[in-house]
N, C-alpha and C positions, 0 to 999 in steps of 0.2 A: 752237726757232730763237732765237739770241742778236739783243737788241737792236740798232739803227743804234749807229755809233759816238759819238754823241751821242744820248741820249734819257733824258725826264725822265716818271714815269707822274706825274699830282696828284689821285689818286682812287682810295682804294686805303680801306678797311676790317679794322677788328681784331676781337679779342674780346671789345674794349671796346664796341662796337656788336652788330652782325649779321654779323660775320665768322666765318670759323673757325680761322683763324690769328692768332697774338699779335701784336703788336708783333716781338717779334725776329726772328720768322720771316719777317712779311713784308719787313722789312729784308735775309733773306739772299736769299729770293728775286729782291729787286731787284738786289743785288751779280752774285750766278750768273745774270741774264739782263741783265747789264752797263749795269743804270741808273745812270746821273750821279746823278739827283735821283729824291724821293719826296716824295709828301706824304699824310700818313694822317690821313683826313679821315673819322669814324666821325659817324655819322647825332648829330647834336644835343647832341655831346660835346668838351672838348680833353682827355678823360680819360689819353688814350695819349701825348700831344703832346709830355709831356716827357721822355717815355722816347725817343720815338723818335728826339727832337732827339741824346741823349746815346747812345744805340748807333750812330744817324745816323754820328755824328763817329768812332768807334770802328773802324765797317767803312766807313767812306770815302765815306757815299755822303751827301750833302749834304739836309737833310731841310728841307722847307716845312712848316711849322707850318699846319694846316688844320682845318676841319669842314667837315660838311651839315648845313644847317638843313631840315628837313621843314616845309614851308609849303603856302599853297594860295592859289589864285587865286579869289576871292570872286566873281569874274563868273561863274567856269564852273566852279567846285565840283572844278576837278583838280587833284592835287597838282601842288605844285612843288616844286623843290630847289634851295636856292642856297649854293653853297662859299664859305668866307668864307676868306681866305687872311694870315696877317699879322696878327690882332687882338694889336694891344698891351694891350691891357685888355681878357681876356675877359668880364667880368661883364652889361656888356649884352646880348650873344650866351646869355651861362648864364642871365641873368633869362629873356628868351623860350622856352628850352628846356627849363628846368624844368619849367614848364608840358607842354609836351609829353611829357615824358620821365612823368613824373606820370600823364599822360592813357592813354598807351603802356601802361604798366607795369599800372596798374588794369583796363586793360581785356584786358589777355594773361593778366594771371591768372584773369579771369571768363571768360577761352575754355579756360585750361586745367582748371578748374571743372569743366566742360560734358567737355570730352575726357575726363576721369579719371572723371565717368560712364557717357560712352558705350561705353568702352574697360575700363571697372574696372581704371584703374592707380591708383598712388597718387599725389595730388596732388602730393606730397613728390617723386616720379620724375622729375615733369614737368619742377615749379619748378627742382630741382636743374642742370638741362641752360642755365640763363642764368647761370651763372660768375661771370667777373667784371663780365659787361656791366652797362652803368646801366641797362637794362631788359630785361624779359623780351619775345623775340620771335617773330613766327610760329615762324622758324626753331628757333630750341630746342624748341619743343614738336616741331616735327617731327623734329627730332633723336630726340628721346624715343621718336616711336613709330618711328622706324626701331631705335633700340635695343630697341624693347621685342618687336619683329619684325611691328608691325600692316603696315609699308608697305618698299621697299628703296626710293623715292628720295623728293627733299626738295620737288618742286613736280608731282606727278600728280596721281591720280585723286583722291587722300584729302586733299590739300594744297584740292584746289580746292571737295570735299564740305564739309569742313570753315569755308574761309575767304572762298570767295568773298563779294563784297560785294551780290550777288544772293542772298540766302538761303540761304547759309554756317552751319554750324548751331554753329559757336565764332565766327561773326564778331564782331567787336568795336569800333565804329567810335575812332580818336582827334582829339579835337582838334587842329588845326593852326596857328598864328598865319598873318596875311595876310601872301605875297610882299614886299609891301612893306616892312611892319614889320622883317620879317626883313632884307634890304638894310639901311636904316635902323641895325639892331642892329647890322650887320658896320662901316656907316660909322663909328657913333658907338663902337665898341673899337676906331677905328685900322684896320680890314684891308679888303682887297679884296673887293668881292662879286663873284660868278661865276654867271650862270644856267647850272644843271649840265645837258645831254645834253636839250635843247628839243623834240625827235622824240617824247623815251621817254615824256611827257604831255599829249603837241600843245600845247606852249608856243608856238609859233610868233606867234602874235597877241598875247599875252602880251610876248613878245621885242619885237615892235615898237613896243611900247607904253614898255616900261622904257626901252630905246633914247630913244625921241622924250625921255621926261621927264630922261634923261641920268641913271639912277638903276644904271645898270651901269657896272663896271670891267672885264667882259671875258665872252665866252663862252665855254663848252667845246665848243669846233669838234669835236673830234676825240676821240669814244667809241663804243662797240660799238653803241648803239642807233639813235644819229644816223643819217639814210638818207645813202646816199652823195651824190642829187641835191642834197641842199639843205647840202653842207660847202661848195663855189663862193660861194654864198648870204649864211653866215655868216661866210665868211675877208672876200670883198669888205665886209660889213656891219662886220666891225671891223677894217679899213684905213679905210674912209668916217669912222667915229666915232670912229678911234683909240683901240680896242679891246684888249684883252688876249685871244689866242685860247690858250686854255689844252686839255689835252690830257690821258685819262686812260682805268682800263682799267675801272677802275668795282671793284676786284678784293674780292670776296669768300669766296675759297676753295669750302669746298665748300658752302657756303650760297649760292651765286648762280650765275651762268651761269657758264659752261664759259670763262675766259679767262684768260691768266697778266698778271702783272705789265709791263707796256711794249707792251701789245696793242693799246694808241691811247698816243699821245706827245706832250707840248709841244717846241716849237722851244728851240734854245740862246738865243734871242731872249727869249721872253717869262719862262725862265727867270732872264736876266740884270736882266730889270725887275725882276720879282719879289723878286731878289735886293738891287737898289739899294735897292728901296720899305724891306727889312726893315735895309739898314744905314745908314737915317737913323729907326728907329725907339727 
């Protein structure tokens, strides 16, 4: 089903991340399901950002320079996610994500360790399935054993033996910078911060905390995890604070849920902000 005749996704993942689609790809995607706007926003990277700015312009589709920062809330030990949209000067955002990306990487290779014994593949198999991305992730290893025929999908029985954070027999924990820092890192490069899809970690207390300290530029109202009761909730919360309600499909191809590109949308509204903020930058 083709997009509204206005519709912009801002959360979309490459194979720069945890995606399984490149850069270009998820560009046509967006075209052929009649997206205005994009913005590909890969977990703790702007590895793709300027490709996709430059094919963006090519096939007409207007591209928002984005990331996610993987963060956590040090009160309640659960992740967070916050989209940084618009950094003029990435390197505060890459200082903080180094680190993680570093944490990630060390510790997926010590899971795929453990799988190429369990499994007797070769390490070399495993590692080969993280490509281009800045780190190696559950999902490639699971790529690997679906190629290698242990399992046919990327999050059952062997995904959750494996990884669970309940005694997961590859799990691997990574370090995370605090929520805040992360915010902080997006202010001080020039860009937007975003708390991404507040439901999918029960951020909710969290949210009203960032809010009160005025440490947000806008929420992502509108994604597949968000419960439907509490978007009323979030839309009124950023009219109240004059908020950015940003909109996105979360899109990971075959490495994440089942959802195309334009499956949650931002308004022509906040993509007109978004778009002032970047041509005074």
């Amino acid at each position: 089903m083709p997009a509204e005749p206005f519709a912009a996704d801002l959360h979309n993942h490459t194979q720069y991340s945890d995606g399984s689609c490149t850069v270009s790809e998820v560009l046509e995607l967006a075209k052929a399901r009649g997206l205005s706007a994009v913005s590909i926003t890969d977990h703790d990277t702007f590895a793709g950002v300027a490709e996709a700015v430059a094919l963006g312009k090519a096939a007409g589709v207007e591209v928002i320079p984005g990331i996610e920062i993987s963060s956590r809330d040090p009160e309640t030990g659960r992740k967070v996610h916050i989209l940084g949209y618009l950094c003029r000067d990435p390197e505060p955002v890459e200082r903080i994500c180094r680190k993680t990306l570093r944490s990630r990487n060390e510790g997926s290779v010590r899971s795929a360790q453990v799988i190429s014994e369990i499994y007797h593949l070769p390490l070399s198999f495993l590692l080969a399935r993280r490509g281009c991305s800045t780190s190696l992730y559950k999902q490639h290893l699971m790529q690997a054993l679906m190629d290698a025929g242990v399992t046919n999908e990327m999050f059952g029985e062997v995904f959750h033996r494996l990884f669970s954070s309940k005694g997961g027999l590859a799990f691997s924990k990574t370090e995370y910078p605090d929520a805040k820092d992360a915010i902080d890192a997006v202010h001080e490069a020039g860009g937007l911060a975003v708390l991404a899809h507040p439901n999918a970690y029960h951020s909710e207390d969290l949210l009203n905390e960032l809010v009160r300290l005025k440490k947000l530029d806008g929420i992502e109202v509108y994604h597949p995890r968000n419960l439907p009761e509490y978007i009323p909730l979030f839309e009124e919360m950023c009219r109240e604070h004059n908020l950015l309600m940003t909109g996105g499909s979360d899109f990971h191809g075959s490495y994440g849920r089942p959802v195309l590109p334009g499956t949650c949308s931002a308004s022509k509204q906040t993509i007109d902000k978004l778009l002032s903020h970047m041509a005074v930058l």
